[in-house]
gemmi code that builds the backbone of each chain (N, CA, C; Angstrom):
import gemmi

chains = {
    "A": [
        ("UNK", (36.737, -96.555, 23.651), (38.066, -97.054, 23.277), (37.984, -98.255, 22.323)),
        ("UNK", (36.614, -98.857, 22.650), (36.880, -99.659, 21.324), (36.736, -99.892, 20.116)),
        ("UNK", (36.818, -100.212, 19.242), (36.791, -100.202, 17.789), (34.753, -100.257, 17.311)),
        ("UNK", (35.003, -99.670, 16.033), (33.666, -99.600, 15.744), (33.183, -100.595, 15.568)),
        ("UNK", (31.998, -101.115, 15.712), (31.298, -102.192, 15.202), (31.297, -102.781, 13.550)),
        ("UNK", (31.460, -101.663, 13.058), (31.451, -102.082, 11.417), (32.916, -102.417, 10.994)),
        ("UNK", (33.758, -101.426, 11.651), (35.010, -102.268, 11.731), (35.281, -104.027, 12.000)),
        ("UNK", (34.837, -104.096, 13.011), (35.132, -105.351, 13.823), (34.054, -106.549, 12.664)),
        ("UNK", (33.348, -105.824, 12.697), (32.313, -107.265, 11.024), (33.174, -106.848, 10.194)),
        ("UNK", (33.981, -106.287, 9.783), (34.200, -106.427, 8.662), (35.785, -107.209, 8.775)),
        ("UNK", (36.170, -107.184, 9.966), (37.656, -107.942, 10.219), (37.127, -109.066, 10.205)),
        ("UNK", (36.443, -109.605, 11.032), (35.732, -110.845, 11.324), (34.872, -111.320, 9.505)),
        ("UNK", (34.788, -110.738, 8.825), (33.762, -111.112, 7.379), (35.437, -111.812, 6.716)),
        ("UNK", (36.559, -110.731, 7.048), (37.915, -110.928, 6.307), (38.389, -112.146, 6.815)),
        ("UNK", (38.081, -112.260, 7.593), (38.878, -113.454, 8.726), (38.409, -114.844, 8.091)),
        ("UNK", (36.865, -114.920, 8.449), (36.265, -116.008, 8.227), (36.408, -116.522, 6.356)),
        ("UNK", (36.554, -114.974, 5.948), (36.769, -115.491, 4.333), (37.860, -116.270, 3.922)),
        ("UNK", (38.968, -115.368, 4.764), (40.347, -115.908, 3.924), (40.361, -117.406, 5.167)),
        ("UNK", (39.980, -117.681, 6.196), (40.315, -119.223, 6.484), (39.376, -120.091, 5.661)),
        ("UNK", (37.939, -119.345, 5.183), (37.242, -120.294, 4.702), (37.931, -120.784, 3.871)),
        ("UNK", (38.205, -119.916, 2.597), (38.970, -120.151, 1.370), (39.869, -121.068, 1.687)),
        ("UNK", (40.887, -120.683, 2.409), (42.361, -121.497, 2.817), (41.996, -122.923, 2.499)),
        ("UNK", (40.590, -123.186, 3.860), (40.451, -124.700, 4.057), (39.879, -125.365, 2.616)),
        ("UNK", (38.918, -124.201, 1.614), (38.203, -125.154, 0.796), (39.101, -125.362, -0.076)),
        ("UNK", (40.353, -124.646, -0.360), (41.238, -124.609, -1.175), (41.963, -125.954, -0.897)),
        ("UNK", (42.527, -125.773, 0.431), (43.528, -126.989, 0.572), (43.030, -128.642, 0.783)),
        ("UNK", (41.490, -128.543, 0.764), (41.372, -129.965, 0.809), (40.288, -130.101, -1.059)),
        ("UNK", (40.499, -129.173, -2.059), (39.853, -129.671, -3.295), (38.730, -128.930, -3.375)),
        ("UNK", (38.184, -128.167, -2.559), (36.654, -127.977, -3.052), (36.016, -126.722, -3.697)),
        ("UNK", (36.885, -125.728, -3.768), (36.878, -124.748, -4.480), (36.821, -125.228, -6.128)),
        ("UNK", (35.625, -124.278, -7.320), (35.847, -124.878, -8.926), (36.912, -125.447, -9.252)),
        ("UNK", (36.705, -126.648, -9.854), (37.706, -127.956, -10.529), (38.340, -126.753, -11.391)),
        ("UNK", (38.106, -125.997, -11.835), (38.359, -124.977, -12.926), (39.743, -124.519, -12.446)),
        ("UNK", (39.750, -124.308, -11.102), (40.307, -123.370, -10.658), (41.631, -124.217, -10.517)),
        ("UNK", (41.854, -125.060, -10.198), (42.854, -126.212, -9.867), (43.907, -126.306, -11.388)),
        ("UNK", (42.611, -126.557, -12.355), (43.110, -126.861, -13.507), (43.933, -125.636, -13.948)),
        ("UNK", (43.425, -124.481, -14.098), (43.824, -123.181, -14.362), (45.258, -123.353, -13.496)),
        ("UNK", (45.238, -123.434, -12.118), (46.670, -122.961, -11.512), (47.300, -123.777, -11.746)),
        ("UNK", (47.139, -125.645, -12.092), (47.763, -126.300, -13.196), (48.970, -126.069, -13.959)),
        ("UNK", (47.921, -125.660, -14.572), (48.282, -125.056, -16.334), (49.420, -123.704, -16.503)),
        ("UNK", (48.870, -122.920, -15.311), (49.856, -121.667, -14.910), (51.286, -122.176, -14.176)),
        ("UNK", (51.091, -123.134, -13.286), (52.883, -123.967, -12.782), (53.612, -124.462, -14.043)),
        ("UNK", (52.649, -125.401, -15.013), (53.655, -126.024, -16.251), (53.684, -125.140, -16.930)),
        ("UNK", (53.691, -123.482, -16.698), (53.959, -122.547, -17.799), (55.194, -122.235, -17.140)),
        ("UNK", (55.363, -122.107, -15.616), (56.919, -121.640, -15.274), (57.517, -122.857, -14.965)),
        ("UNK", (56.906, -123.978, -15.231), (58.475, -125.178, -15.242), (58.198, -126.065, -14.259)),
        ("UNK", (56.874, -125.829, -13.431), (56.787, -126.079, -12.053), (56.117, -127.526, -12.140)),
        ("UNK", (56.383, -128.639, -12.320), (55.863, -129.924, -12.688), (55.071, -130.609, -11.360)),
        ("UNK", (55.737, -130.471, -10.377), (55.593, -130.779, -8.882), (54.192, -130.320, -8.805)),
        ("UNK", (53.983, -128.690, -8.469), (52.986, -128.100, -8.500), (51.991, -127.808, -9.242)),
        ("UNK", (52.214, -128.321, -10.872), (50.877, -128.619, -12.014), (50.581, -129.891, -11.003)),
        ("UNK", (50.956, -130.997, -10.845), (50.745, -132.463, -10.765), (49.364, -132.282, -9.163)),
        ("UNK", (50.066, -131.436, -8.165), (49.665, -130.931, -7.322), (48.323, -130.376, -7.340)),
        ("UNK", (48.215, -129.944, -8.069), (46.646, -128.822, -8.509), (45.714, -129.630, -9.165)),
        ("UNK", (46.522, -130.650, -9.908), (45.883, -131.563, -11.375), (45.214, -132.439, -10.267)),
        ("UNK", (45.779, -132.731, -8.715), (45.222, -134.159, -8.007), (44.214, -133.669, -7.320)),
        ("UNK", (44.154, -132.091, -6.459), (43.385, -131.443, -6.019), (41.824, -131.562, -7.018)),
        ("UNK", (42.258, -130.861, -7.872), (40.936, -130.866, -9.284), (40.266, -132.227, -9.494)),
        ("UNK", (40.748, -133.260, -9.357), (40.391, -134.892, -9.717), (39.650, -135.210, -8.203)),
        ("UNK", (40.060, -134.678, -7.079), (40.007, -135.073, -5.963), (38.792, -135.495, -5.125)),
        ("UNK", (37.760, -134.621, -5.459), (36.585, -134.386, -4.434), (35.689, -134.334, -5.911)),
        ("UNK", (36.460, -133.693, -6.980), (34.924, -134.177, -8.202), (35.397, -135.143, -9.543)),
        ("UNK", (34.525, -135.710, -9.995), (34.478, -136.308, -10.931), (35.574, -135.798, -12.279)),
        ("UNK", (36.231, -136.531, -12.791), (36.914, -136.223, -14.366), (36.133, -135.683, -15.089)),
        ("UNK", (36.296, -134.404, -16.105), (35.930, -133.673, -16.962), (36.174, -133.592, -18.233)),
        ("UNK", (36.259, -133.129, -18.996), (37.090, -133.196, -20.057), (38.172, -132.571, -20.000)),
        ("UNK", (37.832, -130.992, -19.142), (38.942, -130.032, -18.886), (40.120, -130.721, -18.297)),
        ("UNK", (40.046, -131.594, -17.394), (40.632, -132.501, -16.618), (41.258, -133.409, -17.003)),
        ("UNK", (40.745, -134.245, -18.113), (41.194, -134.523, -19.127), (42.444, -134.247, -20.338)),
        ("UNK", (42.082, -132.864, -20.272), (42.423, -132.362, -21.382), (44.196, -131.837, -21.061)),
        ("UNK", (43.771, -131.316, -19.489), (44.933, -131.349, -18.261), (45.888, -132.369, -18.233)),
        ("UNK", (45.457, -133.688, -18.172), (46.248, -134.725, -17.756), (47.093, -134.947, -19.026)),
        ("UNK", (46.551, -134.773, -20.346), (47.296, -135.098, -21.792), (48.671, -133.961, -21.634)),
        ("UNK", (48.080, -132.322, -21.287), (49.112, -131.668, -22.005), (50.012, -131.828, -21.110)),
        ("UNK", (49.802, -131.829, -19.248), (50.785, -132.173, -18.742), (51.348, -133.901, -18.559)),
        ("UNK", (51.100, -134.811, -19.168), (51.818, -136.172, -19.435), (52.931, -135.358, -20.377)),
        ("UNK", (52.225, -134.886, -21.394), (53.007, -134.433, -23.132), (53.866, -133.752, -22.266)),
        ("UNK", (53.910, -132.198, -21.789), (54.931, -131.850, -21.077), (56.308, -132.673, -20.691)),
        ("UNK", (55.752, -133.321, -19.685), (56.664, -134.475, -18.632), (57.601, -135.354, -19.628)),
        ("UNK", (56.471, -135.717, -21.470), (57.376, -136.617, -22.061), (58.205, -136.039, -22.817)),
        ("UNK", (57.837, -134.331, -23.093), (59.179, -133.502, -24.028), (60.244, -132.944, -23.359)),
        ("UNK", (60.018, -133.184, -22.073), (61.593, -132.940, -21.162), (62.145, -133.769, -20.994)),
        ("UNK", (61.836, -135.175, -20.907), (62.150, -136.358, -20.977), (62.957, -136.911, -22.515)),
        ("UNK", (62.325, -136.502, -23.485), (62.615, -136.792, -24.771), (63.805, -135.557, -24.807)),
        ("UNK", (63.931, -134.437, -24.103), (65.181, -133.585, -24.335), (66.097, -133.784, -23.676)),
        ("UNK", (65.944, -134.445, -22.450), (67.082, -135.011, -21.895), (67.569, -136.198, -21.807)),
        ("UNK", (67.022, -136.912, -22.728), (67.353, -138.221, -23.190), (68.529, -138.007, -24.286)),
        ("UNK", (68.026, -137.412, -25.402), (68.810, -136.660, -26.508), (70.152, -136.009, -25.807)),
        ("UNK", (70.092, -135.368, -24.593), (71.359, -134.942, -24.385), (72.115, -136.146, -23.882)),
        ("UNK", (71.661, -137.258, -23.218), (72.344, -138.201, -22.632), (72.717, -139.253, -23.812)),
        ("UNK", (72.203, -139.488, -24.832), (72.888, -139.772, -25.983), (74.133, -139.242, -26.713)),
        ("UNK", (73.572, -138.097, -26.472), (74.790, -136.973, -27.098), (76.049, -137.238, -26.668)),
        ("UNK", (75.877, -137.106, -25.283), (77.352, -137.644, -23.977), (77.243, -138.525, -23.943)),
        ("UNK", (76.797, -140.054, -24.379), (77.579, -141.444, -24.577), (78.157, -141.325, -25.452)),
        ("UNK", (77.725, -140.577, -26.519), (78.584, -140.692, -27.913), (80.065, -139.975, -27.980)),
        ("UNK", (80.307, -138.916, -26.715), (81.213, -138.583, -26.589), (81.999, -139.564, -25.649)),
        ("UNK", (81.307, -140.284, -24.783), (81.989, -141.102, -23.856), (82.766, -141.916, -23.857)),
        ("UNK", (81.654, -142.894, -25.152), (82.105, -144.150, -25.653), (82.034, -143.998, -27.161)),
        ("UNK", (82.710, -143.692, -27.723), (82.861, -143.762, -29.434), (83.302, -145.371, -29.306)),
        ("UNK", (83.109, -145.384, -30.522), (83.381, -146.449, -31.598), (85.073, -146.769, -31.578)),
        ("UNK", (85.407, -147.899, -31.923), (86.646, -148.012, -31.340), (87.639, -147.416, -32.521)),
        ("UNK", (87.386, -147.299, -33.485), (88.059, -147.078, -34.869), (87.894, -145.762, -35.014)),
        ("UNK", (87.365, -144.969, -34.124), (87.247, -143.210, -34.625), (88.247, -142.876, -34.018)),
        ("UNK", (88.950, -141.760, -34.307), (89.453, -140.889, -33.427), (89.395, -140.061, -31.810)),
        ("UNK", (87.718, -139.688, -31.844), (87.791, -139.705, -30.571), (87.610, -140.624, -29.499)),
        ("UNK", (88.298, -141.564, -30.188), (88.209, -143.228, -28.775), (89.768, -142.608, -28.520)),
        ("UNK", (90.557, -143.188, -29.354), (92.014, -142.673, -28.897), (92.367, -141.939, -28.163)),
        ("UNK", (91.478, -140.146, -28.636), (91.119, -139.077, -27.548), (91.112, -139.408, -26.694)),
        ("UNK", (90.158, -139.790, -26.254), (89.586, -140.161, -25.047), (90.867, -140.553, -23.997)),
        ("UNK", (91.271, -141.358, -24.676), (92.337, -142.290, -23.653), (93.189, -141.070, -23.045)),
        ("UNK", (93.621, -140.514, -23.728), (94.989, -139.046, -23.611), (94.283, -138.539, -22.097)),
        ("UNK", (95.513, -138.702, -21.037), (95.106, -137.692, -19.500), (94.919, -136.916, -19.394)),
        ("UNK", (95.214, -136.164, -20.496), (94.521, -134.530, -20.509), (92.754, -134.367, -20.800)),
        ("UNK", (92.367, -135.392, -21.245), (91.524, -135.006, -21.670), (90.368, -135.704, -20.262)),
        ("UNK", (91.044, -136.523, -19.190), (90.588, -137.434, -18.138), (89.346, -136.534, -17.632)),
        ("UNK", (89.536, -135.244, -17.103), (88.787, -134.192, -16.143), (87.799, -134.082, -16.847)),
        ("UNK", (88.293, -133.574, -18.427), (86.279, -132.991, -19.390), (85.408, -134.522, -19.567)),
        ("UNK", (86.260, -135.821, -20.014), (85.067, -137.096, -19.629), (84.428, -137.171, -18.439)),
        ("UNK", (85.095, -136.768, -17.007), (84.786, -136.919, -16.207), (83.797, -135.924, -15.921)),
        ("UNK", (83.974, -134.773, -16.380), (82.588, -133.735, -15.982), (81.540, -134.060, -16.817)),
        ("UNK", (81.907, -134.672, -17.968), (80.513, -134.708, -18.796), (80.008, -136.119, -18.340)),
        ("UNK", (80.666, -137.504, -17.655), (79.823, -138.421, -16.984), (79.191, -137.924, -15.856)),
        ("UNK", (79.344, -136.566, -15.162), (78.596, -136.391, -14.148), (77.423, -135.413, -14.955)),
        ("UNK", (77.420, -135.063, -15.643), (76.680, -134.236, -16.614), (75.439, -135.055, -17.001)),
        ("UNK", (76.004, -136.484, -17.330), (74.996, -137.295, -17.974), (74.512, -137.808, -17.062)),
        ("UNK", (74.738, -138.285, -15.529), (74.427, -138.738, -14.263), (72.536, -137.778, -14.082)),
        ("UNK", (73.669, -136.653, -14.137), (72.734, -136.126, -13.838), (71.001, -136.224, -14.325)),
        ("UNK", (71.491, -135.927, -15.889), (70.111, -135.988, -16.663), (69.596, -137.195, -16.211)),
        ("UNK", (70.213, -138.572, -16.162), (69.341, -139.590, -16.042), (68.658, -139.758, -15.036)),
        ("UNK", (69.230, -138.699, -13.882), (68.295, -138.912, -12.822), (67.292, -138.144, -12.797)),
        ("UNK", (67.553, -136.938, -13.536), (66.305, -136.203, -13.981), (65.420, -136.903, -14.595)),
        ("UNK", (65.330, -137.624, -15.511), (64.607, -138.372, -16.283), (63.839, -139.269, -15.435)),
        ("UNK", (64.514, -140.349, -14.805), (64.102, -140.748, -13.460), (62.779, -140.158, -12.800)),
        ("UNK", (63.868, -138.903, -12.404), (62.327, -138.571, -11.499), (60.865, -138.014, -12.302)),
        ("UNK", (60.791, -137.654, -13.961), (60.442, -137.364, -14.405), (59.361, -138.109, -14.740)),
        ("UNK", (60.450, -139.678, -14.939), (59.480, -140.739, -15.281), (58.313, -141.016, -14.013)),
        ("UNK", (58.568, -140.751, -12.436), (58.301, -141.202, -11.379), (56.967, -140.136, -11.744)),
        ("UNK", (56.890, -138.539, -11.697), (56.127, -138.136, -12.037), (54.853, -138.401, -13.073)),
        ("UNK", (55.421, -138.820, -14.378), (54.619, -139.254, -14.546), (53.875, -140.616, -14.731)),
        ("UNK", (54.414, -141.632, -13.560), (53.805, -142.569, -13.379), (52.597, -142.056, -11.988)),
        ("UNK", (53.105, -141.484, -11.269), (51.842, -140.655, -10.288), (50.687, -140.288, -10.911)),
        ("UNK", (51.031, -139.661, -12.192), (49.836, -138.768, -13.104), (49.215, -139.593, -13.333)),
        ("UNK", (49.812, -141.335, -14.022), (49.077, -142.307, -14.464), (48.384, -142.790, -13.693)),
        ("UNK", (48.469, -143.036, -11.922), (47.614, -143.277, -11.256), (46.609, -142.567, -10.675)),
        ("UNK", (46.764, -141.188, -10.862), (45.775, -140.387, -10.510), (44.689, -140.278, -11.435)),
        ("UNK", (45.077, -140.618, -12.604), (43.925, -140.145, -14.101), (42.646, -141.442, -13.511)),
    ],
    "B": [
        ("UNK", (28.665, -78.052, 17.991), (30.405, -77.983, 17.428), (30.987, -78.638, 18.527)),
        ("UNK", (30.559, -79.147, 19.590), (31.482, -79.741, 21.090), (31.055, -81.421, 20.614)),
        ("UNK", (29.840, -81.379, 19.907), (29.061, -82.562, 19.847), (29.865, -83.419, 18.886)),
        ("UNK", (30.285, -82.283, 17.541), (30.996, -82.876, 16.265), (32.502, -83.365, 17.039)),
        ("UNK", (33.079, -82.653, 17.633), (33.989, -82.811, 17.719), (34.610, -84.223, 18.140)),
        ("UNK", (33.264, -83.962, 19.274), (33.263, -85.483, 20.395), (32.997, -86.661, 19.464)),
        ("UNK", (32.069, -86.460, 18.133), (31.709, -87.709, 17.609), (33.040, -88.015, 16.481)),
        ("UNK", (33.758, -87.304, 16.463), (35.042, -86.865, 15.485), (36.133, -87.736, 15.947)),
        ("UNK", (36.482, -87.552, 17.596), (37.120, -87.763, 18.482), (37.417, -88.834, 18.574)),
        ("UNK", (35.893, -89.988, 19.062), (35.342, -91.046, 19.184), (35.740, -92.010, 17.924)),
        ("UNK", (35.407, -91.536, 16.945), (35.523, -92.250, 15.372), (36.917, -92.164, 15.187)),
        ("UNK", (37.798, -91.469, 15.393), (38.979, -91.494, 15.300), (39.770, -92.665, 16.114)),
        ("UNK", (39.289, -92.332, 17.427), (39.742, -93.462, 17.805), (39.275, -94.857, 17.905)),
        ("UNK", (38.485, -94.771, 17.660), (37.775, -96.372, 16.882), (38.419, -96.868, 15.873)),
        ("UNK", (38.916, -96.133, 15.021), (39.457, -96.338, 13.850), (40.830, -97.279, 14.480)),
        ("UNK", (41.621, -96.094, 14.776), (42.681, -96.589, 15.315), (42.738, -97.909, 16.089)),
        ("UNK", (42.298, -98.151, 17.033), (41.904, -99.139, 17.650), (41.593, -100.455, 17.055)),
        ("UNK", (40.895, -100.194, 16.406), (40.538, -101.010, 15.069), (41.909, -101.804, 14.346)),
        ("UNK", (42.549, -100.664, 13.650), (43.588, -100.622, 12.933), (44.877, -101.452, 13.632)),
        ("UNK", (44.608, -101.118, 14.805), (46.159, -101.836, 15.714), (45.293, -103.381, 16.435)),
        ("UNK", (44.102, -103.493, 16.306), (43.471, -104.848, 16.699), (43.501, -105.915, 15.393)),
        ("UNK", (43.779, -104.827, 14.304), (43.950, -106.000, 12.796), (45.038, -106.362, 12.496)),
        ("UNK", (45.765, -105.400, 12.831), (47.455, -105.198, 13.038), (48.010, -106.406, 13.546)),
        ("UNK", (47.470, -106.329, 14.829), (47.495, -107.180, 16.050), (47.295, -108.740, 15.899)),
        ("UNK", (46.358, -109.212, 15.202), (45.481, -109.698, 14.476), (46.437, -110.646, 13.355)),
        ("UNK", (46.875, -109.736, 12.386), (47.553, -110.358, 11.611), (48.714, -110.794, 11.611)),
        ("UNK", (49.710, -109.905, 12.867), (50.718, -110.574, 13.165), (50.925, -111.824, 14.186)),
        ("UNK", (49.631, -112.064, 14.830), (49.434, -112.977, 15.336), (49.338, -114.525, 14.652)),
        ("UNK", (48.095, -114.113, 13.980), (47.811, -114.880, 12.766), (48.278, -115.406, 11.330)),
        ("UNK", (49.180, -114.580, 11.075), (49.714, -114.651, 9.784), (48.661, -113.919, 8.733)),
        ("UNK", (47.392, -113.594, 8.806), (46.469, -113.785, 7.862), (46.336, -112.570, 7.541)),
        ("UNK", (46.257, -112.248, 6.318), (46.154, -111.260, 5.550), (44.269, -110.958, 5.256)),
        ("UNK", (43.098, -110.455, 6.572), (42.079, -110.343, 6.162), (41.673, -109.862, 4.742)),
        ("UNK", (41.717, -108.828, 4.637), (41.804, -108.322, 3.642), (41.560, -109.148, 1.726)),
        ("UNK", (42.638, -109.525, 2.141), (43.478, -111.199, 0.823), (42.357, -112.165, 0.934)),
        ("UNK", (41.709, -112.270, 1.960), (40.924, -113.243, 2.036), (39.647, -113.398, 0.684)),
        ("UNK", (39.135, -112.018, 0.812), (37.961, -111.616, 0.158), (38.447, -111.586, -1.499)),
        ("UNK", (39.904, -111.272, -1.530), (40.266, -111.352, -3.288), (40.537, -112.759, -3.220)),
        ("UNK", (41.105, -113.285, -2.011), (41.025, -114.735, -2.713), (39.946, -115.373, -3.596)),
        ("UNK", (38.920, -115.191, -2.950), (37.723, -115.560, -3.406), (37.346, -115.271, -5.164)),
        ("UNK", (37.681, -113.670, -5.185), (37.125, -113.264, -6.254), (38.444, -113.998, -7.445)),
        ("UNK", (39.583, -114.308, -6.519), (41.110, -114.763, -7.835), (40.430, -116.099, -8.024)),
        ("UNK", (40.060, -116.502, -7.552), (39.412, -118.066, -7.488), (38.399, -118.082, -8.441)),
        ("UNK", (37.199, -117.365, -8.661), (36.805, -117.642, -9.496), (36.887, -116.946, -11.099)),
        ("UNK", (37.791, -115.428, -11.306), (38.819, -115.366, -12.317), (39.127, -116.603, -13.347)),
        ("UNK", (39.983, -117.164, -12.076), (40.736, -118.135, -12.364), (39.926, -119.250, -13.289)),
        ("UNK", (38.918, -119.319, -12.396), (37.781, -120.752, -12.780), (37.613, -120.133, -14.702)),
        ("UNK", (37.132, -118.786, -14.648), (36.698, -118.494, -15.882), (38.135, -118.213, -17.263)),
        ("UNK", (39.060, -117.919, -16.951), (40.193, -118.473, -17.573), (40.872, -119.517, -18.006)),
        ("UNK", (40.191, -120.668, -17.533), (40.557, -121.741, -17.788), (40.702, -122.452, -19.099)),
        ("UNK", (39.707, -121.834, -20.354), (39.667, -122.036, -21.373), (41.376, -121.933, -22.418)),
        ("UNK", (41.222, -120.280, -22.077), (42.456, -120.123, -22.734), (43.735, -120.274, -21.630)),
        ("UNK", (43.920, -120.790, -20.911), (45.142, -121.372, -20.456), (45.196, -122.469, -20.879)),
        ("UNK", (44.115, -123.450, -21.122), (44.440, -124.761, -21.776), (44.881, -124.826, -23.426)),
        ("UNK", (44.683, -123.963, -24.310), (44.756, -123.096, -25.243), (46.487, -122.883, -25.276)),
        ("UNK", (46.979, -121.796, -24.572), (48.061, -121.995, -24.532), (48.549, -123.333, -24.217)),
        ("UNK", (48.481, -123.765, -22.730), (49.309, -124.908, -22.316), (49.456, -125.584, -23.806)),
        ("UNK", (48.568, -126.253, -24.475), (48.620, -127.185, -25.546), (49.368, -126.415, -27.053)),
        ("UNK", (49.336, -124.875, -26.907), (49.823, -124.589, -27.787), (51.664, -124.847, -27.484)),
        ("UNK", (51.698, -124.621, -26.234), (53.195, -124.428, -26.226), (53.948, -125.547, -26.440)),
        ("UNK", (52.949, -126.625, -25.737), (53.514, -128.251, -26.211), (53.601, -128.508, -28.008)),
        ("UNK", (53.088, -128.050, -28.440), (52.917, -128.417, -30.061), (54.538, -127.176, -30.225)),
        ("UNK", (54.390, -126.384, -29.672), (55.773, -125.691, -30.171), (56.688, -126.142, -29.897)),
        ("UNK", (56.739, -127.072, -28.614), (58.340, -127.787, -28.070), (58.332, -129.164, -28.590)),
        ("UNK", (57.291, -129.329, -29.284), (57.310, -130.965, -29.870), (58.138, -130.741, -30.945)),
        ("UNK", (57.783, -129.733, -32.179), (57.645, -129.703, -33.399), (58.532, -127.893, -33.707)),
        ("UNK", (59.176, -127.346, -32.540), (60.378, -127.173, -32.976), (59.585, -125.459, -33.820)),
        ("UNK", (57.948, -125.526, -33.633), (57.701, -124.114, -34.407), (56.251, -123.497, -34.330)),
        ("UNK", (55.730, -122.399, -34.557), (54.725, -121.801, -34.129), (53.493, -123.111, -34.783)),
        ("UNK", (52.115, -123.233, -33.388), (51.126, -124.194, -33.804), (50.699, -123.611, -35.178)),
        ("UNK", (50.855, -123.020, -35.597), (50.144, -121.799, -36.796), (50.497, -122.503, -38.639)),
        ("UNK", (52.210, -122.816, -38.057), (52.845, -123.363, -38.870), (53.168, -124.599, -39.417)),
        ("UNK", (52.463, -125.469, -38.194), (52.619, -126.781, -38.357), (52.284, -127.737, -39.313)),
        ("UNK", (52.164, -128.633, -40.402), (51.764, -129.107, -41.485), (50.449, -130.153, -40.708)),
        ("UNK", (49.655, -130.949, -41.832), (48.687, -131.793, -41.255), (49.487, -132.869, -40.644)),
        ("UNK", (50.491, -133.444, -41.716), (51.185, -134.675, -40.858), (51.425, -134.481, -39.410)),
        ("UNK", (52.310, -133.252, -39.155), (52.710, -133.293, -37.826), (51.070, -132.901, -36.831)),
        ("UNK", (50.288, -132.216, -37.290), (48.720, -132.062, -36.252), (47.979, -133.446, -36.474)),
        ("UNK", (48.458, -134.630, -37.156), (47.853, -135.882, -36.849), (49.013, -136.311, -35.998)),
        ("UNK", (49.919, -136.285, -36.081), (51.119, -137.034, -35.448), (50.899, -136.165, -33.336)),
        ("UNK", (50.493, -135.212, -33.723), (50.221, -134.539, -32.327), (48.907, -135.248, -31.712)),
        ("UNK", (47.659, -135.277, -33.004), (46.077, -136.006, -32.378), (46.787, -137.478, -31.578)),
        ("UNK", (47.560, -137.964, -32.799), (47.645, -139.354, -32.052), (48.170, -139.456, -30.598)),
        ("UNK", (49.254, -138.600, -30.207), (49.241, -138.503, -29.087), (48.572, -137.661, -27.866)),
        ("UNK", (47.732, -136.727, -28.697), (46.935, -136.384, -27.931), (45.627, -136.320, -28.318)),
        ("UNK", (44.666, -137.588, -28.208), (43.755, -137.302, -28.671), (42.061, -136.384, -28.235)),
        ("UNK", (42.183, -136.375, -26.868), (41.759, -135.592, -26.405), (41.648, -133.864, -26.286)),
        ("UNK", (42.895, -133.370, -26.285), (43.504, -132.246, -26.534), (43.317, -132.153, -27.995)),
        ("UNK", (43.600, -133.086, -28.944), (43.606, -132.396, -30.377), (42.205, -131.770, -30.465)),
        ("UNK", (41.193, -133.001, -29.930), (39.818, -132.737, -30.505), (39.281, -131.538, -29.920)),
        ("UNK", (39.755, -130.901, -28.889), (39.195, -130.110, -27.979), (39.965, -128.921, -28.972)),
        ("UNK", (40.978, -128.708, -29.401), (41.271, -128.039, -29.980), (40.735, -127.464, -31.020)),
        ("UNK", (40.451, -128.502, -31.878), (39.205, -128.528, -32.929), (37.938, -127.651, -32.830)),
        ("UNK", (37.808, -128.303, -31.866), (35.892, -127.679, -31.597), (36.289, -126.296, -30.993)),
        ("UNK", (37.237, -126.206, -30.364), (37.432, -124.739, -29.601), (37.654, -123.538, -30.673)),
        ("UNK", (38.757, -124.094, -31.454), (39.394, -122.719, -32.401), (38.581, -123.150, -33.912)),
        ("UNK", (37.822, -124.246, -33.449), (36.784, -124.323, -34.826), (37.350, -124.815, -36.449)),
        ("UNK", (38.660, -125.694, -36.147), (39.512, -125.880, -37.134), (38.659, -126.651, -38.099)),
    ],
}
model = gemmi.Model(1)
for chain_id, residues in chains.items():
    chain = gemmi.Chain(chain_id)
    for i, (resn, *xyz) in enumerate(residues, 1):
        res = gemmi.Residue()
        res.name, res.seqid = resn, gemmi.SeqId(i, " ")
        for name, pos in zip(("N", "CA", "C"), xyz):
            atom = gemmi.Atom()
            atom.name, atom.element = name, gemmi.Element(name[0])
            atom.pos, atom.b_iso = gemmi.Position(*pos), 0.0
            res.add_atom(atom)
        chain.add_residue(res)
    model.add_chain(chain)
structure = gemmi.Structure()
structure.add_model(model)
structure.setup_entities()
């Protein structure tokens, strides 16, 4: 009734692999390569949290590389062209916010009809800056990890 | 032919047994045995890809800096990129042999 022997090594070969892996994975010790690579693959879908994540793993248990290196530039650069794009939009919406007192759309502005769209676009701009914020927070982490 | 059958029999249900002890196994565990062993082999894939993912990564930044394919970019703007990246530029260099 019970299972074959070659069965049972080979559950037990599966077993011991995938916890080995798990553990060397989750504390750094698997190729720096490998860190960097899954890196590089998060700041391709947007994932900043999880490049930064992989980038500290890779630094962690071995020495800086160049690859590692080379890591920390494109994702800083990353962190500073989302930053630099949502800065640009939060300019954009002061300039709608607060014009100049002699243009036309200052006057605008004042008119109650127009109260609700200032008001969605100051939460609009709220927003970005806190994006930016945390953006900046990110990459002040990166700066202490390099 | 009583002998095959019996050793037929036997292996069959070993199998099975097997099959509902991994079963068993994994819903206990969460662990996907199996996954374990490609982990390994995605892991080091991965390690050997690393070249050209950095390749891209840096290409795509030069495209969201500068608004257009790295291909197209003038010298001003690939010094204006070294300066801020000077590491990455040079690696770039020696890699695609510019």
């Amino acid at each position: 009734m019970f299972p074959s022997l070659g069965l049972l090594t080979g559950i037990l070969t599966g077993l011991v692999a995938k916890l080995g892996v798990r553990g060397l994975d989750k504390y750094g010790y698997l190729p720096q390569s490998t860190y960097v690579n899954r890196a590089l693959k998060a700041l391709e879908k947007d994932d900043l949290d999880e490049a930064i994540r992989n980038y500290r793993l890779a630094t962690q248990k071995r020495k800086s590389t160049s690859k590692t290196e080379i890591a920390h530039e494109i994702i800083s650069q990353a962190i500073m062209i989302r930053v630099a794009k949502l800065q640009a939009r939060v300019d954009e919406i002061e300039a709608l916010l607060h014009p100049p007192i002699l243009s036309v759309l200052y006057w605008r502005n004042l008119l109650p009809r127009h109260r609700n769209d200032l008001a969605e676009l100051q939460r609009e701009q709220d927003g970005f800056k806190e994006a930016i914020a945390v953006l900046q927070r990110l990459k002040e982490q990166l700066i202490e990890d390099a | 032919m009583s002998k095959l059958i019996k050793t037929t029999a036997a292996g069959g249900v070993g199998f099975l047994a097997g099959l509902l002890l991994e079963q068993g196994l994994e819903s206990v565990t969460g662990l996907d045995f199996v996954d374990g062993l490609f982990a390994v082999s995605g892991s080091i894939l991965a390690a050997l890809s690393v070249n050209r993912e950095l390749v891209k990564a840096a290409s795509r930044n030069i495209e969201q800096m500068f608004g257009k394919d790295p291909l197209e970019i003038s010298e001003q703007e690939w010094r204006q990129f070294k300066e801020v990246n000077p590491k990455t530029a040079d690696w770039l260099e020696k890699a695609l042999k510019i």
